[in-house]
C-alpha positions in Angstrom: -129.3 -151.6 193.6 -126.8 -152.5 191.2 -126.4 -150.7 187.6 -127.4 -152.4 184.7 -124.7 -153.8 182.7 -125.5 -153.2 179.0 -123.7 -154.4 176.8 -122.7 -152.9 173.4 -120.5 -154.5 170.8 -118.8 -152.2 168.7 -119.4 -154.0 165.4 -121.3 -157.0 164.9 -118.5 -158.8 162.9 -119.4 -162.1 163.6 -122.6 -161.9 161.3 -120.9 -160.5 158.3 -120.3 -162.5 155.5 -116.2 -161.6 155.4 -116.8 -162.8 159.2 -118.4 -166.2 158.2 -115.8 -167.0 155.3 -112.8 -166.4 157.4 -113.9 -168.5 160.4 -114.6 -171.3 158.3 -111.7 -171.6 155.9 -108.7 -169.6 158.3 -107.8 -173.1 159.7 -107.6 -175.1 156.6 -106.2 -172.4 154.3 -103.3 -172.1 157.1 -103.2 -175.8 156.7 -102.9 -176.3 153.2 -100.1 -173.4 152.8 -98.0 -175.5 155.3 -98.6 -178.6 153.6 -97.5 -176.9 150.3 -94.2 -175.7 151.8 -95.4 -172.3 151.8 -96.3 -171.0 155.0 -98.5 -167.5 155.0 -96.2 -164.8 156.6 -96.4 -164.2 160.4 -98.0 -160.8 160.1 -100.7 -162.1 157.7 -101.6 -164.4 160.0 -101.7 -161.9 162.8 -103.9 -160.0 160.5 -106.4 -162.9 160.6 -106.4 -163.8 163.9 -107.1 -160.0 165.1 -110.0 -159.5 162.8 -111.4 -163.0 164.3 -111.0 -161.5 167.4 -112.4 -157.9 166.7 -115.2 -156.3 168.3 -116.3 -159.7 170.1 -117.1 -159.4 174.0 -116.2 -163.0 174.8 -112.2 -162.4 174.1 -111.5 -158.4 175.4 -113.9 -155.7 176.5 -113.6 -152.5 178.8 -116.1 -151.5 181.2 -117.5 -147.6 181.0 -120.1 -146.3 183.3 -121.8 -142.0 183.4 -121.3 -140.7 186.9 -124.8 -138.8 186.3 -126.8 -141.5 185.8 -124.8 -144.3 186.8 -125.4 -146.6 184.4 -122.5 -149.0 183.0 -121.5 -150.7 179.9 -118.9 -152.8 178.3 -116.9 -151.8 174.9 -115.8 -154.7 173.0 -111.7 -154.1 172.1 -111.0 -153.9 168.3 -108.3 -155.2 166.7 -106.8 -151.8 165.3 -105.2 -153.4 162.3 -105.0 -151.9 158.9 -105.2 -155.3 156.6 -108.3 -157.4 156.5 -110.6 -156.0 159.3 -113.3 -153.6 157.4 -114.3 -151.9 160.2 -110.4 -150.9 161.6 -109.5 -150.2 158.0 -112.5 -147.7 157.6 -111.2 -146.1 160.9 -107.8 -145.3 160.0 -108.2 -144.6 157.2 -111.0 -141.9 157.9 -108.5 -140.5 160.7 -105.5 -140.0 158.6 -107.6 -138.5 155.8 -108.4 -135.9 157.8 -105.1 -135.1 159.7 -103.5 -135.5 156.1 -106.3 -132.7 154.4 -105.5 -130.5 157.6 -102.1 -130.5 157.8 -100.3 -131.3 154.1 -102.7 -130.4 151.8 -104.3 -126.7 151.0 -108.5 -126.8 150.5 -108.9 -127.6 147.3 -105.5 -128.0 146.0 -105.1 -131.9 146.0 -104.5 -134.3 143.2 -104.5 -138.2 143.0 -102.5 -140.2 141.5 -101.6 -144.0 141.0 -98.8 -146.1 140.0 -99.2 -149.6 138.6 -96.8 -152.2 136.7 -97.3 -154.8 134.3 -98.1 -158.2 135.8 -94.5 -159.6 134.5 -93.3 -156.9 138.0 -96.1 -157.1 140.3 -94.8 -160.7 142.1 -91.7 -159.1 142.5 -93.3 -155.9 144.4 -95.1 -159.0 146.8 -92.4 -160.1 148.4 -89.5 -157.3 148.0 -90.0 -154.2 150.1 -86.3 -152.7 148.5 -88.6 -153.0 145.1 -91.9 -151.1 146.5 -89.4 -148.6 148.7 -87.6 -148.4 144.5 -90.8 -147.7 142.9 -92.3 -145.4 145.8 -89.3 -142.8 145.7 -89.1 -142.5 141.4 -93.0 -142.1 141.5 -93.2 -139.7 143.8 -89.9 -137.9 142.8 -91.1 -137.6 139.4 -93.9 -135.8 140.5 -92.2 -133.5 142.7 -90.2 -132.8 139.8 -93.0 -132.2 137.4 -94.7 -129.7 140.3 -91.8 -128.0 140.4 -91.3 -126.6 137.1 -95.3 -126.1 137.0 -95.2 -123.8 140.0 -92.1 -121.8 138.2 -89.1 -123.4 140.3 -86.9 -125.5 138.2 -84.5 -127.6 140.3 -81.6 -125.9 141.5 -78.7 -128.6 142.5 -76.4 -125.1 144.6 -79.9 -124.5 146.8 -79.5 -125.8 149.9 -81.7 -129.1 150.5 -83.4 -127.0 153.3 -84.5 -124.1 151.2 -85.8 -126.0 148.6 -89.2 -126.1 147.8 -91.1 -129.5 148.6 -93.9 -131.5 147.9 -96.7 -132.7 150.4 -98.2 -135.7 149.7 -99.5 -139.2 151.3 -99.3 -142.7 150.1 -100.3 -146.0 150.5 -99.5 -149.2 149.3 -102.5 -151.5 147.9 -101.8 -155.6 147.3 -105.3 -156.1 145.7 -107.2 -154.7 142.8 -111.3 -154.3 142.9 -111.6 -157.9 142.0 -109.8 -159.3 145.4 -106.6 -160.2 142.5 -103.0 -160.1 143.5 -102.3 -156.8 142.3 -99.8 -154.5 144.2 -100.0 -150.7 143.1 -99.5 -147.3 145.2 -101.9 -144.4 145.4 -100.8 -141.1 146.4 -102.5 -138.1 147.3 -99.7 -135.0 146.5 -100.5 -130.8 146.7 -101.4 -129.3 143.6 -98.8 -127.2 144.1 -95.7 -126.9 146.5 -94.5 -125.3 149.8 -91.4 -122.6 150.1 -89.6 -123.3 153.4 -89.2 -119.8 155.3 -86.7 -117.6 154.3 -83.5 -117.5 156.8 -84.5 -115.3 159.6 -88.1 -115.5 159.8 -88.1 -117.8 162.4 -88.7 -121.4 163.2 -93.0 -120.3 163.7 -93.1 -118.9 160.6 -95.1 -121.3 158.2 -94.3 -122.2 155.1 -95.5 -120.5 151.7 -97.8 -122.7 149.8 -97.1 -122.0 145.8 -100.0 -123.6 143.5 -98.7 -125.1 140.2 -100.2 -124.7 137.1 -102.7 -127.3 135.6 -101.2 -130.4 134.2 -101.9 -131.2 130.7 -102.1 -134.5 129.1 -98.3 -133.8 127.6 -97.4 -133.4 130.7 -98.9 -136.7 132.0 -97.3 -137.8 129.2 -93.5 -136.9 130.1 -93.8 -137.8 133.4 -95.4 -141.3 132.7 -92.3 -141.2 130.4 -89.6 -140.7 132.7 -91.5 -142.7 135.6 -91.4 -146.1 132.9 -87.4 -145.3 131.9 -86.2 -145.5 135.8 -88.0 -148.1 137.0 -87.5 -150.7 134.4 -83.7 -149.2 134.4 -83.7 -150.5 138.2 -85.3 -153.2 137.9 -82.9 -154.5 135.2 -79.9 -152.9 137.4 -81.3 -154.6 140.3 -81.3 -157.9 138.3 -84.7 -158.8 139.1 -85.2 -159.6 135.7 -82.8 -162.5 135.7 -83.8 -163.6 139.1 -87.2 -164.5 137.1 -85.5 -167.1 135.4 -85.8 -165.0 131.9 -83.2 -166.0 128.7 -82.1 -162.9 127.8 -84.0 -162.6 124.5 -87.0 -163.2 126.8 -85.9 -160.6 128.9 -85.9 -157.9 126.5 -89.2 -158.7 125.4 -90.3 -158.6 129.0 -88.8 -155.5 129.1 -90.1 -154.3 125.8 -93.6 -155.6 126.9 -93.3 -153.8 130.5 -92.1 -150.2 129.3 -95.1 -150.2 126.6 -97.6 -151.2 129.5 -96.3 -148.9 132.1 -97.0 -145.6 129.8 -100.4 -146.1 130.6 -100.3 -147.2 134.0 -100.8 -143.0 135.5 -103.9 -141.3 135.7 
């Protein structure tokens, strides 16, 4: 006698509200962006399509079965992407959490932080990736630098880039605020503290030192947010970003005025 086939859908997706939305206005919003002369970006669409397409047993599914008790079932393929799909998203982001706690970051010894710009920038982080790749390396450069004389080991230009101390750390790059907005921004989570490479001779095997900084104060949040707000509206202006706005330059320099008094407050 055959084995029952039960199946099991690894999410119900189709009955969430996100789910329902989607479905109904995919088509149309696809349609109207194309009508406007403004075509959504190939990987967004991918994004869509996927998540339309996740966890469903009518478009891809595996078949499993226990040689004990022979009984079979079908798993329902997910989309793995890291955009729209809830479910996918949660995954991923659950895994690399983890790895990133076990391998880069000492119990106990993590600290969050977030960059943001004023709203005059933020279209110009949508569609630039040299802009967000810009922003990425001061932000987290600035904070390496600020660990680094809080753990005792001010920069040293003669060290050797490997014997230098470094920072561990994970980002990730957010396009929405809490309210769904267009609002790109970067989180990071960085070592309270930093790691001391082995010394020559120890041997490849030999793990590195982990060297915990001392508290940061709000002065200090202060200097960095200081130094974080003179370098990137320096690029940007360098970069001529600015001008590509379509600013005068009396506008500019308010924008710029405007943007530098913003940003001091944009790290927590």
């Amino acid at each position: 006698m055959a084995a029952a086939l039960t199946p099991r859908v690894k999410v119900p997706g189709e009955k969430t509200p996100l789910h329902k939305v989607v479905s109904e206005c995919f088509k149309g919003w696809l349609d109207d962006r194309s009508a406007r002369e403004q075509p959504v970006a190939g990987y967004g669409e991918q994004e869509f399509r996927g998540y339309l397409t996740c966890g469903l047993l009518c478009f891809r599914f595996t078949r499993a079965g226990c040689t004990r008790c022979t009984q079979t079932f079908v798993v329902a393929f997910s989309c793995k992407a890291r955009g729209v799909c809830p479910s996918c998203n949660g995954r991923h982001m659950a895994r690399d959490g983890r790895a990133s706690c076990r391998s880069r970051h000492p119990a106990g010894a993590r600290a969050a932080v977030v960059i943001s710009v004023p709203k005059r920038l933020r279209g110009m982080l949508a569609d630039r990736p040299q802009a967000v790749a810009a922003l990425t390396k001061i932000f987290l450069d600035e904070i390496a630098r600020l660990l680094y004389a809080l753990a005792g080991l001010p920069p040293d230009a003669d060290t050797p880039r490997a014997a230098r101390p470094r920072l561990g750390g994970i980002s990730s790059l957010h396009r929405f605020g809490s309210a769904l907005n267009h609002h790109v921004h970067r989180h990071a989570c960085v070592t309270d503290g930093v790691f001391m490479p082995p010394i020559d001779g120890a041997g490849s095997d030999t793990a590195p030192v982990f060297r915990p900084a001392r508290p940061i104060t709000q002065l200090h949040l202060a200097a960095l947010t200081e130094r974080v707000r003179r370098r990137v509206i320096r690029w940007f202006r360098r970069s001529r970003l600015l001008d590509a706005a379509g600013e005068s330059p009396r506008g500019r320099e308010r924008a710029v005025s405007s943007s530098s008094r913003r940003l001091s407050s944009s790290i927590a």
